[in-house]
VOGU-3710 file (C-alpha; in Angstrom, 3 decimals, decimal comma):
1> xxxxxxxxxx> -54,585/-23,760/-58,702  -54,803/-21,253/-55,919  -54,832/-23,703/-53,195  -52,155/-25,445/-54,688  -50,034/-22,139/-55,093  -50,620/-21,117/-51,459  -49,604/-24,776/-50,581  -46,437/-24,367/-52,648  -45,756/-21,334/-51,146  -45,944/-22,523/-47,596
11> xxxxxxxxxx> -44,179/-25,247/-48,348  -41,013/-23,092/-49,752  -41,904/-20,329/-46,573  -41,419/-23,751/-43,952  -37,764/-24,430/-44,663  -37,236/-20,310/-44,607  -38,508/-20,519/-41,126  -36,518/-23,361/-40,050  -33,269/-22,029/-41,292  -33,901/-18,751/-39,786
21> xxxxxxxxxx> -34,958/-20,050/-36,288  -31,492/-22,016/-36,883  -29,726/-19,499/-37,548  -31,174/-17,084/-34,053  -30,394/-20,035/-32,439  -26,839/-20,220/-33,068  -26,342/-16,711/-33,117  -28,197/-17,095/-29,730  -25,895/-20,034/-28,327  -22,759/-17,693/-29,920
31> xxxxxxxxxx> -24,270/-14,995/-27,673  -24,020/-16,812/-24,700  -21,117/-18,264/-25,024  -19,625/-14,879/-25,242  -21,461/-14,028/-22,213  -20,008/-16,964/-20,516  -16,448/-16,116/-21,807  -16,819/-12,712/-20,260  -18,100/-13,094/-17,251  -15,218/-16,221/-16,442
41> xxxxxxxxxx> -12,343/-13,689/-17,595  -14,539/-10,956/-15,628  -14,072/-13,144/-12,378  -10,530/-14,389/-12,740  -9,554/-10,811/-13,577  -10,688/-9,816/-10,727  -9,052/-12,305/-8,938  -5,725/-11,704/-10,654  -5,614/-7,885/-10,400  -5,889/-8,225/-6,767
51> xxxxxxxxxx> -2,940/-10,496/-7,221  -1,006/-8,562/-8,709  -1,847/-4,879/-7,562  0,807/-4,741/-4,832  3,616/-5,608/-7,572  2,340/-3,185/-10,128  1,966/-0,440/-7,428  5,517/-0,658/-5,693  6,869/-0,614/-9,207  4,894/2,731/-10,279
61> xxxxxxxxxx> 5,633/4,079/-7,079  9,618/3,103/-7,486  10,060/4,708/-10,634  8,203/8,197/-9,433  10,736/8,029/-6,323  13,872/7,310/-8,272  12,958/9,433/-11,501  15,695/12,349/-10,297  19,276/12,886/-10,947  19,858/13,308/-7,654
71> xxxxxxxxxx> 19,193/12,294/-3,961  16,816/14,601/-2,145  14,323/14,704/1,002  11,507/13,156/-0,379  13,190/11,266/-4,441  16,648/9,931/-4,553  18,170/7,411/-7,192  17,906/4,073/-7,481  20,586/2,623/-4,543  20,893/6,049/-2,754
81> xxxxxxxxxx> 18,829/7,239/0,236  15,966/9,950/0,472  15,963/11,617/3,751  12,662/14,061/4,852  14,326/16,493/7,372  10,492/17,526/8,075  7,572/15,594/9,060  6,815/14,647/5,857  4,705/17,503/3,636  0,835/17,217/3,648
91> xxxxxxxxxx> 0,889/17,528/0,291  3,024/14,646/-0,247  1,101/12,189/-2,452  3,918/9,732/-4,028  3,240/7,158/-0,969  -0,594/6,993/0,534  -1,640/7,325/3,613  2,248/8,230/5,003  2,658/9,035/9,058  3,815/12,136/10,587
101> xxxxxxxxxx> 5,150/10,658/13,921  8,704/10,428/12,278  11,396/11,581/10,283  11,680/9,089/7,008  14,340/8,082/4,871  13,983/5,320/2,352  15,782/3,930/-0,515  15,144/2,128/-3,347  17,187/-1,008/-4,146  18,114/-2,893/-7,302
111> xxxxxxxxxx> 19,586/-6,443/-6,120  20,883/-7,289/-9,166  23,855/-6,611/-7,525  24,003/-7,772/-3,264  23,849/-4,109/-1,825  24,849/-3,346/2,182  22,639/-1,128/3,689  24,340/0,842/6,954  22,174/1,649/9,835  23,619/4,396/12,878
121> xxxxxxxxxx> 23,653/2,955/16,408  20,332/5,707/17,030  20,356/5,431/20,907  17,502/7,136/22,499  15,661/7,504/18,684  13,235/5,301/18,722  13,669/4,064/15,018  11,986/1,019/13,269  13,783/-0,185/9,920  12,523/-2,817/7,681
131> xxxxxxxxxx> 13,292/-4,378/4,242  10,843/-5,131/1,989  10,280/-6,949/-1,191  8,011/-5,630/-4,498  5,171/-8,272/-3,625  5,368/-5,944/-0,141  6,278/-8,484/2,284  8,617/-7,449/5,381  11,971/-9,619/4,470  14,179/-8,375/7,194
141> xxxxxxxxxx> 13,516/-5,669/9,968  16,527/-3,322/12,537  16,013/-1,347/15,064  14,670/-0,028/18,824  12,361/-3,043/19,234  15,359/-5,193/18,760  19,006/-4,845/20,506  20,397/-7,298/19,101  19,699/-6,468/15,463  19,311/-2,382/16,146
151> xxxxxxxxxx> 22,092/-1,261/13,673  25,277/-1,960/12,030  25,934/-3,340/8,067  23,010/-5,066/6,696  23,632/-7,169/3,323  21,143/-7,241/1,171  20,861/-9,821/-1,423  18,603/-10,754/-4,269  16,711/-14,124/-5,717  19,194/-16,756/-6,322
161> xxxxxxxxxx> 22,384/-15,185/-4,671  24,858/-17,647/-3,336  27,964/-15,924/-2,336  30,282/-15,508/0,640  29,353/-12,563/3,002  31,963/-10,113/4,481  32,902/-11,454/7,862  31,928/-8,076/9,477  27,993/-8,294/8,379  25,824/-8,033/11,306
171> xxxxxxxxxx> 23,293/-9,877/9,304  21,946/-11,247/5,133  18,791/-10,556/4,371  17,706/-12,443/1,078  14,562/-10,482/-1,547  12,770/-13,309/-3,265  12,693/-9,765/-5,641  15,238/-8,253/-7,803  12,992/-4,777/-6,216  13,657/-4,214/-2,680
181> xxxxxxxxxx> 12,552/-0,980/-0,512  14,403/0,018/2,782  12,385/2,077/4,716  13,321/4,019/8,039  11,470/5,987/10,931  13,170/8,062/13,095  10,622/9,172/15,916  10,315/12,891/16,180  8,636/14,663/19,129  8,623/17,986/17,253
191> xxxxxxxxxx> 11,178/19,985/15,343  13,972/20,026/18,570  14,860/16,533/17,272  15,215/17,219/14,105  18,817/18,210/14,377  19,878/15,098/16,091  17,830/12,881/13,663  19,537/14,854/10,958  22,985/13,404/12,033  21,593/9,966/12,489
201> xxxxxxxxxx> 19,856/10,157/8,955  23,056/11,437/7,218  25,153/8,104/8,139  22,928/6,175/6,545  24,521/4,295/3,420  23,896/2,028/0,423  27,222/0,232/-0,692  27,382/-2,384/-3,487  29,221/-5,445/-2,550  31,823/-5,044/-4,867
211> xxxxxxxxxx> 32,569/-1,220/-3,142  32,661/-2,871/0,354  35,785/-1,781/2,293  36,876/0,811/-0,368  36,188/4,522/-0,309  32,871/4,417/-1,642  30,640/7,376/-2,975  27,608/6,933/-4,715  27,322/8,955/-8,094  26,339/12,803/-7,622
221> xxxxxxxxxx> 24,337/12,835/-10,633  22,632/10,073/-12,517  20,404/9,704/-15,739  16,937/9,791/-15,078  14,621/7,233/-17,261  12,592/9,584/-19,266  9,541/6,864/-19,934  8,861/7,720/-16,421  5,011/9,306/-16,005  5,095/12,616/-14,331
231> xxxxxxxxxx> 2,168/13,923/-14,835  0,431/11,710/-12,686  0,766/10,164/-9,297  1,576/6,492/-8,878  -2,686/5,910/-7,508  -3,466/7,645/-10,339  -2,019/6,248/-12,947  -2,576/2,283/-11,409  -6,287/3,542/-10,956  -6,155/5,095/-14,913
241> xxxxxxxxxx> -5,269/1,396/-16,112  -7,533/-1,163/-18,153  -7,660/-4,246/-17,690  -4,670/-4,879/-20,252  -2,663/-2,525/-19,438  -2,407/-3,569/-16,205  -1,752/-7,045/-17,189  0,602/-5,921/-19,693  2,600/-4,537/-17,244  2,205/-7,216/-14,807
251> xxxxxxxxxx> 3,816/-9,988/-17,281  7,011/-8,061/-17,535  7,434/-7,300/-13,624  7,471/-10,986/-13,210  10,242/-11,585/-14,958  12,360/-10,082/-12,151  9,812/-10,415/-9,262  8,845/-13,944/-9,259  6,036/-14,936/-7,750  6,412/-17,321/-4,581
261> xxxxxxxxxx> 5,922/-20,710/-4,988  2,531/-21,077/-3,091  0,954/-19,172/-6,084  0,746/-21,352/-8,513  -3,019/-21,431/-8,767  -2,773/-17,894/-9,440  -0,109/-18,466/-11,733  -2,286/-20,666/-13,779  -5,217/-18,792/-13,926  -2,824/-15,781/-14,887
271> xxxxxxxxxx> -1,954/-18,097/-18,182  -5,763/-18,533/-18,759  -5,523/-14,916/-19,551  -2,561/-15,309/-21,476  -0,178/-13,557/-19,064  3,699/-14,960/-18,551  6,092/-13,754/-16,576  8,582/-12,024/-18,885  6,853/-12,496/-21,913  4,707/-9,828/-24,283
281> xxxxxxxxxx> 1,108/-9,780/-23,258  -0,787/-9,198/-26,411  -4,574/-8,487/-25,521  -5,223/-8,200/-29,965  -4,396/-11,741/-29,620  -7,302/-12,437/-26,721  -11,046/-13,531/-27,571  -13,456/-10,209/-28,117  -14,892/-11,331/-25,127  -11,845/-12,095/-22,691
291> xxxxxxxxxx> -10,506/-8,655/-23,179  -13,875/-7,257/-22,577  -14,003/-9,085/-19,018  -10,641/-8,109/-18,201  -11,302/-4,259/-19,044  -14,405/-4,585/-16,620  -12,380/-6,096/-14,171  -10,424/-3,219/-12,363  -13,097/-0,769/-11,769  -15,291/-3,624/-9,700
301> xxxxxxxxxx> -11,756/-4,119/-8,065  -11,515/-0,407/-6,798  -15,343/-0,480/-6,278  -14,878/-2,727/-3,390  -11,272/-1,107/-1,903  -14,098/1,735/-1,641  -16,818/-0,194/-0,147  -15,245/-2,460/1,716  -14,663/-1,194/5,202  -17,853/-0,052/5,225
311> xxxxxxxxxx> -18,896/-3,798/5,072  -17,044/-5,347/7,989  -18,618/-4,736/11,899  -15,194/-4,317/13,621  -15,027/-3,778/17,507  -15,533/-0,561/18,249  -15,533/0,654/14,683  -11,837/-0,033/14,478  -10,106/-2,456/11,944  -6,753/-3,920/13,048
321> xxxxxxxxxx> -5,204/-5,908/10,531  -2,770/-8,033/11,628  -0,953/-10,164/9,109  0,370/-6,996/7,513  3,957/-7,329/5,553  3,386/-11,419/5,801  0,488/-12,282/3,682  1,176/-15,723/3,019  -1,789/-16,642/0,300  -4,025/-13,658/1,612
331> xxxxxxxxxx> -4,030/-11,955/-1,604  -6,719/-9,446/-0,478  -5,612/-7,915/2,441  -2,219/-7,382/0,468  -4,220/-5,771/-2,014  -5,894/-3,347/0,502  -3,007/-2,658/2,001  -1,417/-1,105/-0,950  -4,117/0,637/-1,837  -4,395/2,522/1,599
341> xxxxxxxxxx> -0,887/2,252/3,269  2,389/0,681/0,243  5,212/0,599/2,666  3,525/-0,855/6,120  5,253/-2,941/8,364  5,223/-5,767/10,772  3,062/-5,903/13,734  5,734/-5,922/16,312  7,126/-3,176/15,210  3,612/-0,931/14,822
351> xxxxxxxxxx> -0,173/-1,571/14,164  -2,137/0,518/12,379  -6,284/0,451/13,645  -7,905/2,262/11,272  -11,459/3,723/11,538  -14,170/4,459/8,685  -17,232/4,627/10,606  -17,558/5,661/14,699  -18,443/3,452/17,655  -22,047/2,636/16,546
361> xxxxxxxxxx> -21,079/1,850/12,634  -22,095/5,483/11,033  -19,521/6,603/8,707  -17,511/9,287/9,525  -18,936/12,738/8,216  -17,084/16,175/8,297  -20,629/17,743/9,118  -20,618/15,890/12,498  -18,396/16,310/15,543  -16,626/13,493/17,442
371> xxxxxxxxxx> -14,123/13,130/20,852  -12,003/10,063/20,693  -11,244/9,355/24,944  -8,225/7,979/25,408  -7,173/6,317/28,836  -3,956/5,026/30,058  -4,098/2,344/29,320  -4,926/3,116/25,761  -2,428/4,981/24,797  0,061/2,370/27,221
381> xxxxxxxxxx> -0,427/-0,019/24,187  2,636/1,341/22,769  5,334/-0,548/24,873  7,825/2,808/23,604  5,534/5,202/24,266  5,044/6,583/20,663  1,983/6,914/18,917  -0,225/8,949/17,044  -3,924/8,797/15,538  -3,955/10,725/11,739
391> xxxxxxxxxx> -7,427/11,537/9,965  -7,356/11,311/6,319  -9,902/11,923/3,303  -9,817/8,841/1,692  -5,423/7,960/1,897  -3,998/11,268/1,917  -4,096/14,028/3,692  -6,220/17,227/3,356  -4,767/20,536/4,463  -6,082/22,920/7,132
401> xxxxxxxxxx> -6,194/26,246/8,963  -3,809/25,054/12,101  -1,673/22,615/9,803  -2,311/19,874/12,360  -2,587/16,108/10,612  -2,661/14,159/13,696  -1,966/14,017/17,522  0,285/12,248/19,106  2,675/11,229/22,140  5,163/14,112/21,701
411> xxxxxxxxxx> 2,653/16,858/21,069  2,152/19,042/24,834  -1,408/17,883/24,918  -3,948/18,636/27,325  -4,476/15,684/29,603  -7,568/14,840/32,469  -6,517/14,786/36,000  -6,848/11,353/35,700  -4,226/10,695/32,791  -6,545/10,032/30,048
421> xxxxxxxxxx> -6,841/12,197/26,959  -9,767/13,543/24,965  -9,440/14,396/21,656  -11,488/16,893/19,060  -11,829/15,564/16,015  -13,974/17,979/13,665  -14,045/20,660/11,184  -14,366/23,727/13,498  -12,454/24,729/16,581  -13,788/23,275/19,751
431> xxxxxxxxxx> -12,470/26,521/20,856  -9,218/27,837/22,348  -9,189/26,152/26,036  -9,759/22,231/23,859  -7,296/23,615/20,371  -4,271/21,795/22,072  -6,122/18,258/21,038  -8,301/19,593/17,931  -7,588/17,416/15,162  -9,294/19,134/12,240
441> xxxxxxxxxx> -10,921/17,493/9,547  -12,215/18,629/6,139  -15,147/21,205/5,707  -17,051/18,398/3,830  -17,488/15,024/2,649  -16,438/11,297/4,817  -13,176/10,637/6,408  -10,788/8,340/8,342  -8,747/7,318/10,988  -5,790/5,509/11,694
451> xxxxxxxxxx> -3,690/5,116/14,908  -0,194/4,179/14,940  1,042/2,696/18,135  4,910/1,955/17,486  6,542/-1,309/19,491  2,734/-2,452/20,409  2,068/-4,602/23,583  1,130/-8,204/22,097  -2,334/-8,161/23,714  -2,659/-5,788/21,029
461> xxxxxxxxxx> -2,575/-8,595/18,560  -5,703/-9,943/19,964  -8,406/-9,799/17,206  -10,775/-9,036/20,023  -8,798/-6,777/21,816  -10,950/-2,842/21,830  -9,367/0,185/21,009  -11,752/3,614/22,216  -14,498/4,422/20,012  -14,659/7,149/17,966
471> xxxx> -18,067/8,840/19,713  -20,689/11,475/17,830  -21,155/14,462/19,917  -23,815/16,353/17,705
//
């Protein structure tokens, strides 16, 4: 009877065993399939925030500029004009990574209705205009690189528009956007040009069609949308989003700023996660594990705007980017490029080589010190004349004893007998004969560099071409 109880026993213990191996198993295959579902929306949101950073960041960044009642030097209303009578304030952190070569004025434009934008005949001011739409693509450009198209009445029209233009438009410039930004620089040698810039930025205009050729003046005071964030900077609050916010917001900016038509893969793979354009993005509505992968997503985004120049082996420790403001399908530059400098423009009108690391690949350190030797021929890349190298701490700038952010062409430097140019570039005065070219940097921590040569020579647009290396001196 014993044996046969322990036989009956194991016999009713088998199936137990069975069941509950079946049971680990599915739970197991459940597990992974979860695992799978997470790391697939992990990758495409990846892939689809750098899509659509540039979108969600010129939209933040639009609604800090135009969240006053009135126009100012550095916020103005939607359809008015913000002109800096300064070089812009050190302290300025609405757009990253902004120059101080020039005076700027910008405006913010809403195309539901076609707008003409009016641009002074500015002479000897070198001044560089362009248009551009809310995926941050150059549309239209003005200005001293171009004498045909330097000023006059610009009309600016939306998505879709098919109307007649006034006969005295000097030229249309169609947004694939209902967003638009118009951005200006007036080139400044120090503050004796303000004054004359000051006249030049003060004729600037934004007329709506339907005002053209009457007495026109925008409103003095206008409501200001009070679900506007100010508590927090425009790269702060992008960089404060999850996954679904992000996306949430994402769905209802393309409602207005379609997507061009060479994105429809990423379109797809944006339904995958269930984001439309224009339509509610519910994440409750998402598998557990979707909305998991897409929360993980943005961090490994910004991971890699952090890590990746230190990745790349440049020439001479520069990177020169040169498909800026016309990306075509290259979502990731776009990407990187609103993350370190919203608002850049075309490279015949300026390049921007920027430096992480000096001429043998070693990050840039405060604790070191480092002369950047210019030639000539060097600073002859800028067919005008203008340019300027800034240092940064990560995209903005980071104040100091001298308040000196950058040197450039109209600062009275102190040049070799030979022409070229040397210039300091660390924490502590090289001392007083060398101050004229000190460019300090922080006390502590990494830094950057970025040149700006404005109407470049096109042998600058040579992926090979060398600009000076930043060299260690310590």
């Amino acid at each position: 009877m014993k044996s046969m109880s322990k036989l009956w026993r194991f016999a009713t213990i088998v199936p137990m065993i069975a069941a509950c191996l079946a049971v680990l198993f599915i739970a197991s295959c459940h597990k992974a399939e979860q695992e799978v579902k997470k790391e697939a929306a992990y990758l495409v949101g990846m892939e689809e925030y750098v899509y659509g950073f540039p979108l969600v960041m010129m939209d933040l960044t639009s609604r800090g500029i135009t969240a006053v009642p009135k126009a100012g030097e550095y916020y103005a209303p939607t359809n008015q004009f913000l002109r800096m009578r300064t070089f812009v304030d050190p302290d300025y952190k609405m757009v990253v990574r902004i120059s101080r070569s020039s005076l700027w004025s910008a405006a913010i434009l809403d195309l539901n209705e076609p707008l003409v934008v009016t641009i002074p005949d500015c002479k000897d001011v070198p001044v560089a205009v362009r248009w551009m739409n809310y995926w941050t693509d150059v549309f239209g450009t003005a200005g001293s690189r171009t004498p045909d198209n330097q000023f006059g009445d610009y009309l600016i029209v939306g998505p879709g528009w098919s109307g007649t233009p006034p006969s005295n438009i000097r030229r249309v410039y169609t947004s694939t956007t209902r967003g638009a930004w118009v951005l200006l620089e007036m080139a400044a040698r120090g503050p004796q040009d303000f004054p004359k810039i000051h006249a030049l930025q003060d004729q600037l205009k934004v007329t709506p069609l339907s005002a053209w050729g009457k007495p026109y003046t925008p409103p003095a005071t206008v409501p200001v949308d009070p679900t506007v964030d100010k508590t927090a900077l425009p790269f702060d609050q992008l960089q404060l989003m999850t996954g679904e916010m992000f996306f949430k917001r994402l769905a209802m900016l393309l409602k207005d700023n379609p997507p061009y038509p060479a994105d429809s893969t990423m379109v797809e793979r944006l339904k995958r996660l269930g984001v439309e354009a224009g339509k509610e993005f519910d994440p409750s509505k998402l598998d557990p594990a979707i909305r998991k992968g897409i929360n993980e997503a943005p961090f490994e985004v910004w991971k890699k705007f952090a890590s990746g120049p230190f990745d790349m082996d440049p020439p001479n420790g520069w990177v020169n980017m040169l498909n800026i403001a016309r990306y075509g399908t290259d979502y990731q530059t776009r990407a990187y490029v609103a993350f370190m400098g919203l608002g850049a423009g075309v490279k015949e009108d300026i390049i921007y080589p920027t430096a992480f690391v000096d001429g043998r690949g070693w990050a840039l350190d405060c604790a070191h010190k480092y002369i950047l030797h210019m030639t000539k021929a060097n600073m002859s890349a800028s067919q005008n004349g203008v340019w300027s190298i800034s240092q940064y701490r990560e995209n903005f700038y980071v104040r100091n004893s001298i308040g000196r952010y950058q040197i450039g062409s109209g600062m009275p430097l102190l040049y070799n007998p030979d022409g070229s140019l040397d210039v300091y570039i660390q924490a502590a005065s090289p001392g007083k004969d060398k101050e004229p070219n000190w460019l300090p940097t922080p006390p502590t921590g990494m830094f950057n560099l970025s040149f700006r040569f404005y109407n470049p020579k096109p042998e600058t647009f040579d992926p090979t071409y060398r600009f000076p290396p930043v060299q260690r001196v310590d």
